[in-house]
C-alpha positions, 0 to 999 in steps of 0.5 A, a space after each residue: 649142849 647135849 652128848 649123843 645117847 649112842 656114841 657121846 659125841 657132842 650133837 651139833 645144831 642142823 636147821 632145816 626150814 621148817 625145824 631145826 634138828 640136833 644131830 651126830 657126826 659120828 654114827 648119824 643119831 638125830 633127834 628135835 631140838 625141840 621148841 625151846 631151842 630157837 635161833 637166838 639161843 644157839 651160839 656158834 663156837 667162836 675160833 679159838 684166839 688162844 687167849 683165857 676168857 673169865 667172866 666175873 669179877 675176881 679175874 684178878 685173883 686166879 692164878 695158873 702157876 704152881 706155888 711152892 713154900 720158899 722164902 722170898 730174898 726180898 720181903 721174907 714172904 715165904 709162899 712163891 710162883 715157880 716155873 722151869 726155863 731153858 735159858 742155856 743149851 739142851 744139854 744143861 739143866 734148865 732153871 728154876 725160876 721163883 716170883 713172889 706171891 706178895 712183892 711179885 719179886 722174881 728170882 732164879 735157882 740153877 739146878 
């Protein structure tokens, strides 16, 4: 991927029959994509599907959600996943909800 040097716009791949050129939308910049960029090697932007792609082995272990040091009510663990929820009307507070990191049991504080 490279930026346009005039704006910092991404370049976008343009070919023509006889070469193929990198160029910008925004203020027109173009120059040779160069013979190291062939057909194959360009990969159009897939739509997005709304879905989180990992490649690699440790997909398992990522982790998106804060955490925060609370005793679990369950194992006693004291590590645990939080997120807020609105269950009730949106004048009332929202809840806190709490899930373990080891036992993975959920639990809720109203706040």
């Amino acid at each position: 991927m490279k930026f346009c040097p005039k704006c910092g716009t991404r370049l976008k791949l343009k070919l023509e029959k006889s070469r193929s050129l990198l160029f910008c939308e925004k203020c027109g910049f173009q120059e040779n994509a160069g013979s190291s960029s062939s057909r194959a090697d360009v990969t159009e932007p897939e739509e997005n599907s709304g879905e989180l792609k990992v490649v690699g082995d440790k997909e398992e272990k990522i982790q998106t959600m804060p955490t925060t040091t609370i005793e679990c009510p369950k194992c006693g663990h004291n590590t645990a996943f939080w997120w807020f929820l609105q269950t009730r009307s949106g004048d009332e507070p929202p809840t806190q909800f709490f899930r373990c990191q080891k036992c993975e049991h959920t639990w809720r504080q109203y706040s």
